[in-house]
C-alpha positions in Angstrom: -27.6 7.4 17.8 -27.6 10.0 15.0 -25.2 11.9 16.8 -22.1 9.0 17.5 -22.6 7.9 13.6 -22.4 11.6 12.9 -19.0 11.7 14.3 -17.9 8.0 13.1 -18.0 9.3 9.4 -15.2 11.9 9.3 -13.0 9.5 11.6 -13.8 6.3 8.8 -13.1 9.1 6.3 -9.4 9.8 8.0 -8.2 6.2 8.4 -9.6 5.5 4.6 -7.3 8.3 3.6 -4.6 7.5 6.5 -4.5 3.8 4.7 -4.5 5.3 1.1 -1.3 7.5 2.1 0.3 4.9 3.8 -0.4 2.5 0.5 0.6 5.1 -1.7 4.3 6.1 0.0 4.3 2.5 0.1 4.5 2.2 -3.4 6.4 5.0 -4.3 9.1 4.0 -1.8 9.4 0.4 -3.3 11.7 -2.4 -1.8 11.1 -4.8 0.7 8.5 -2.7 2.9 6.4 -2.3 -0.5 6.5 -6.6 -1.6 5.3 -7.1 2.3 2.6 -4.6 2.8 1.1 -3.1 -0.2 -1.5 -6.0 -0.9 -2.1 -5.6 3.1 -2.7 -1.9 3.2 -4.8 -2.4 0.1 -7.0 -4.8 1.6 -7.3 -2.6 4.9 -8.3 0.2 2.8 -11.3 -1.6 0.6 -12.6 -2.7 4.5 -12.0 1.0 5.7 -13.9 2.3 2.9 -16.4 -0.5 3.2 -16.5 -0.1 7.1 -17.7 4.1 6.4 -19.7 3.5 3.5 -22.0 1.5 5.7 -21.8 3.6 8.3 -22.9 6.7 6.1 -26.0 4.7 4.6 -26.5 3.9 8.5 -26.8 7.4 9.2 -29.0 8.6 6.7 -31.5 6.0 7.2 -31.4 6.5 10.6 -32.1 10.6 9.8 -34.8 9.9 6.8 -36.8 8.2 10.0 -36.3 11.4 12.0 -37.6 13.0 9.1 -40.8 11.7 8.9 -42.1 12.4 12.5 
């Protein structure tokens, strides 16, 4: 178990910062792409970062019980 969320952080971390780049060229490019999509990527990025974060506390929960054996 320890193992799969182990390798489900670093991908979490990626899209997070996938999304961020995407929002950010988003915004710097401006016109109609940006007025569509930028409150959209945002939103997908809060739930990316939302999506790892529990994932991570996951993780080491699951490890501080391995710990204690």
């Amino acid at each position: 178990m320890s193992t799969v969320l182990f390798f489900l952080i670093p991908i979490g971390l990626l899209a997070t910062a996938a999304i961020l780049g995407a929002g950010l060229y988003s915004l710097a490019k401006g016109g109609a792409f940006a007025k569509e999509n930028s409150n959209k990527l945002m939103r997908l990025r809060v739930a990316a970062q939302a999506i790892t974060i529990a994932v991570m506390l996951v993780f080491l929960i699951v490890i501080g019980k391995g710990a204690g054996s």
